[in-house]
Every structure is written in C-alpha cells, then in structure tokens.
N, C-alpha and C positions, 0 to 999 in steps of 0.2 A: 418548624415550630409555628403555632396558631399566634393569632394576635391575643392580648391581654387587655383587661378593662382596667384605663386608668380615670382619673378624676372626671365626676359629672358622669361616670360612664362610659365615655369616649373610646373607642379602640385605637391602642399604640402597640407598635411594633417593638419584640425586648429588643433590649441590646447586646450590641456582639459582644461574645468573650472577651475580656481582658488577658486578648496575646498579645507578648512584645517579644523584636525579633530585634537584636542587638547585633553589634561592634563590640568588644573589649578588648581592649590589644594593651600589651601590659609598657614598662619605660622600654628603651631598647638601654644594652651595658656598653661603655665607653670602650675606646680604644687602649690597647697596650700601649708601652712605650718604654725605651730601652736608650743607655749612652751608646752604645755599641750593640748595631743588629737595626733589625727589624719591627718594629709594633706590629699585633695585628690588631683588623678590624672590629669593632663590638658586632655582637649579635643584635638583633633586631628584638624587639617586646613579642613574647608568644602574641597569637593574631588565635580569637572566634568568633564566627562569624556569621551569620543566617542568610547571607545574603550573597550571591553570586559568586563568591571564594571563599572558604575559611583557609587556615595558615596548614603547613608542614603538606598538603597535598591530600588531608583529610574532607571526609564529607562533610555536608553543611552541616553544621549546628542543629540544634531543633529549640525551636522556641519556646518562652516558659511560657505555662498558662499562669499568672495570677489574680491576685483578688483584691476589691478596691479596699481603699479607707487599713489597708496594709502596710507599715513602713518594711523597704529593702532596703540592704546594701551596699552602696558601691563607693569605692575608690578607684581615684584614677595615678595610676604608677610614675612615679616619676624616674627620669633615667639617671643612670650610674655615672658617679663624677668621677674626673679625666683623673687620670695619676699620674704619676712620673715612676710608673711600674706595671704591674700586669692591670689589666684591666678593669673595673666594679660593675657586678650585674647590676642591674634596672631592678625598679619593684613591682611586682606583682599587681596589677588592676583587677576588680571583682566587680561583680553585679550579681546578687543575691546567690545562686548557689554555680555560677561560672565563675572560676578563675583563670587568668593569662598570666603565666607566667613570664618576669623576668627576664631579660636579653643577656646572655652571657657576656661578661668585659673579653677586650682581645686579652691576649698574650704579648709577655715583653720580651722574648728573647735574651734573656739573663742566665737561664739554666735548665733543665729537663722541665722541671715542674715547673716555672713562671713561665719558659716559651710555651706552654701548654693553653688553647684558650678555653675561657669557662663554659661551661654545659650550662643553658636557662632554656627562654621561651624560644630561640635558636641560638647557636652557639657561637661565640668568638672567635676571631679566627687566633693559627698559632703565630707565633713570633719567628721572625727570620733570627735563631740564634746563632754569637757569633762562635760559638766553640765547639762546632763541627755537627751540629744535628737537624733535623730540620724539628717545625715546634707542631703539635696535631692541632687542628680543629678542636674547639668543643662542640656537644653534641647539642644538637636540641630537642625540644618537648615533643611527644609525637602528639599529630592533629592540631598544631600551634605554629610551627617554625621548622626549618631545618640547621642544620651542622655548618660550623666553621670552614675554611677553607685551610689548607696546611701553608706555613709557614717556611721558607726556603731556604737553608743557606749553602753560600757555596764563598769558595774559596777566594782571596781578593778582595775582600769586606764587601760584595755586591750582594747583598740579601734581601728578600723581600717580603712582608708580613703575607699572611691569610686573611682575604675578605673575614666580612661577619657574614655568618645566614642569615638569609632571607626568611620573610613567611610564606615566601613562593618558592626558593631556589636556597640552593646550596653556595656558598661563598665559594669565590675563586681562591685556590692555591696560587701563592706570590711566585717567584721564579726568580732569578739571577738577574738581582736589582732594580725588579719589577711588583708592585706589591699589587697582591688580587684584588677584585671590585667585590662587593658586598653583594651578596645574593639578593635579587628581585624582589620585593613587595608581592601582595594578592591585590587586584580588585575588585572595589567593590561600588554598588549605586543605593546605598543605604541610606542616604540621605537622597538621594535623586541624580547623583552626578557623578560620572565614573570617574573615582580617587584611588590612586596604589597606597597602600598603609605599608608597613614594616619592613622597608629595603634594610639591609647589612649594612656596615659601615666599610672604608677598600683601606686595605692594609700600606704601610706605609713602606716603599719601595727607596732604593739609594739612590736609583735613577730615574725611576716613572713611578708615580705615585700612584696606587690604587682611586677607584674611582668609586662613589657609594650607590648600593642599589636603589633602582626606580622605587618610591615609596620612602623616601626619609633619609637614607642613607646618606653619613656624612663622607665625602670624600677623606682623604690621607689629610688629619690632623685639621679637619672642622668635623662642627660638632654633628651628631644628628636632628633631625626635624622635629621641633616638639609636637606633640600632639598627633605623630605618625609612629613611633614607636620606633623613631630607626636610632640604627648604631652607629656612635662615633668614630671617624678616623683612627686609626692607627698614626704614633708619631716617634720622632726618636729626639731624645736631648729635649724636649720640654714636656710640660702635662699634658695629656694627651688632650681627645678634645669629649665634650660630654657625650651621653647618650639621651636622644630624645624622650620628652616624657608620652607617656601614654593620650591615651580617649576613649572613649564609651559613648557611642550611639545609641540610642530606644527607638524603636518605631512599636507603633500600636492603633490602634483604629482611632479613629476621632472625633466618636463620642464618648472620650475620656480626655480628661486633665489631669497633665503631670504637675506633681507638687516638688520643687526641688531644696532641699532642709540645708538648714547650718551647715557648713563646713566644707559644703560643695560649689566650685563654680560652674555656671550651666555660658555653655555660648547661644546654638538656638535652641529657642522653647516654644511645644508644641506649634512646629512649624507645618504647615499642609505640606505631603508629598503624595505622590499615586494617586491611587482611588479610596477614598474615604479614609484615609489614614495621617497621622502627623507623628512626628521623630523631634526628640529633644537630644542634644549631645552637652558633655559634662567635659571636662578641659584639665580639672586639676581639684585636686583637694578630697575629703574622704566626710560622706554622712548616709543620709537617706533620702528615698523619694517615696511616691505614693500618687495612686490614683483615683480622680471620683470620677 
C-alpha cells in the first residue's frame, strides 16, 4: 500500500488494520461434594486463544478484523459457587462474536446422575460414589477444554473423585481413596509472558487428595484461580470450594487505543508488548470496548 497525503500535503503512512488477537477463557465450575463418597474436581472455563495454545487441543483461533469508533462485547465469566452437592458450571466469557464456554461443576457421588460430572468449557470430573458405581467424567467443549476424569468407588468407603479437565488435558480418574489431579492448562505469551490458563480442579480422595492442574486448578477442596479459569476442588462433608472466574486479553497493533466502558474492569491498559503492538486485559464484569 502507497503512502497517502495527509495535512499541508505531507506524506503518511496508513495505518495497520484494526486486528486484535485475544484470550477468552470462560469461569472454571466448582467442585462436587458428597457426606459419603467422593467429590469430583470442577472443570476448567472453555480456553480461545490466538496465541501459542488454544484449549481442547484445537487450532489457534483466528483473529477478528474490526473497526474503530465501534462498540463490542465482552464479558468476563465468573466461576460456579462451591455446594454441598454436585457441582455449578462457571459462566460463559464473550468478546464480540467468540464465546468460552463454562467449566463444568464436579460430581457428588450421591447417586448415578449427581456422581455424574457436568459437560461445560471442559468437564467435571465424576464422584467417587458410595453405592457401588463409579461416577463418569463430564464432557467438554470441543476446541475449548477437554473431559472430566472418572470418579472411583470401591469397597471399604476408599473412593476417590475425578479430576476436572483441563484446557490442555483430560482430568485424572480418582482410584481407591485416591482422588485425580485436574487436567493441565494451555500456554500462552499473550501478554508477553508464558502463563498456563485453565487447569481442572483434583478430585477429592479419602486418603490422598487430588492435586489441581497447572493453570488455576484448585487442589481437593480449595478453590480455583481467579482470572485463570481453573476448577475447584472436589470436597466431601462441606461446600465444596469455588471455581475460578474467567479473563479476556486483547492484543492489537499500537496505533490504536482501547477504550474500556461501564461495567468492565480492565487490569492492564494498552500496555506495549512485541513489536508495534499493545494488549489490554479485563478481569471481571460485562460492557464494551472500542477503538480509535
């Protein structure tokens, strides 16, 4: 592209398209939790991503083109609160026409369908039930997360939850009083710094506790990481523990300014990264942004 005459005549160079190449990673869902048995882990917040991983083992993303002096949408998901039963998915995070879905909650090991964990942006893991079955995995979103870890029981009352998935990995199935780790995070350098987003949450075991995936993941009965999307702990005999809320990264070249509206909170704004480019990230809350 030639150069253009701006004021006086002058020649300037246009400016680069208005691409921005995002993070959305949605809440991660809390852990299960059972008086008898096993919890399993939450799922982790679906993960997309343009940059060096997206989630479930999907191709990168592809970046929107937009256009300035335009308002978009984004929210950022907050995660599912602990119970003192099966698990609660996470909410859903958006940037204008991408959405991440939801961490599926674990499973409580109560009965076929509670020890079962919930399908989201990766799924929960199942519950170590205690009347004789073991509890499934839920599933996760493809291109986002993967699947739960199964849930174990066995005779003895030693049972152990299912991890949550990861947005890298598939949650550990618990074992005989052993409760799975939460499936792995992705990374990524979207901001400049290589950070794992969306580990599982590790199911909660009678004798060794699950342990949570790299990326947020809460260990057995803490919570997950806010703002990594990971999943709560599995617990037994109290509320389980939460799931982490979501984040939203922007990158885009930096001869534009992000404008960040009502209702959202931004952490960095229009920060320099790479080469000619700056990234703002959002933390929590739901509005619009826009560029000039």
């Amino acid at each position: 592209m030639g150069l253009i005459l701006g004021v006086l005549g002058q020649a300037v160079a246009p400016s680069a398209p208005l691409t921005v190449g995002y993070l959305v990673i949605a809440g991660g869902g809390s852990g299960g939790s059972v008086s008898s048995g096993a919890g399993g882990g939450g799922g982790a917040g679906g993960l997309r991503c343009t940059s060096g991983a997206t989630g479930g083992g999907g191709s990168l993303e592809s970046a929107l083109s937009l256009s300035v002096s335009t308002n978009y949408t984004v929210t950022v998901g907050g995660g599912g609160a602990g119970a003192a039963s099966r698990g609660n998915t996470g909410t859903d995070s958006v940037f204008s026409s991408i959405t991440a879905s939801g961490g599926g909650g674990g499973g409580n090991g109560s009965n076929l369908n509670n020890s079962t964990g919930r399908s989201g942006g990766s799924g929960g893991g199942g519950g170590g039930w205690s009347s004789g079955t073991d509890g499934p995995g839920g599933s996760g979103t493809p291109n986002q997360g993967y699947g739960g870890g199964i849930g174990k029981f066995t005779s003895g009352a030693t049972h152990g939850g299912g991890g949550g998935g990861g947005a890298g990995a598939l949650g550990v199935s618990g074992n005989a009083g052993t409760g799975g780790n939460g499936g792995v995070g992705v990374e990524t350098s979207i901001t400049g710094s290589a950070i794992f987003y969306g580990g599982g949450g590790g199911g909660y075991g009678s004798a060794t506790p699950g342990s949570g995936g790299n990326g947020g993941g809460g260990n057995a009965e803490a919570p997950g990481s806010d703002n990594k999307g990971g999943g709560g702990g599995g617990a037994i005999n109290v509320t389980s523990a939460n799931g982490g809320s979501g984040f939203v990264v922007l990158r885009y070249p930096d001869n534009y300014t992000i404008t960040v509206g009502a209702g959202l909170t931004a952490g960095v704004t229009n920060q320099a990264v790479g080469t000619n480019e700056k990234y703002t990230t959002l933390t929590a809350g739901s509005g619009n942004v826009s560029w000039a």
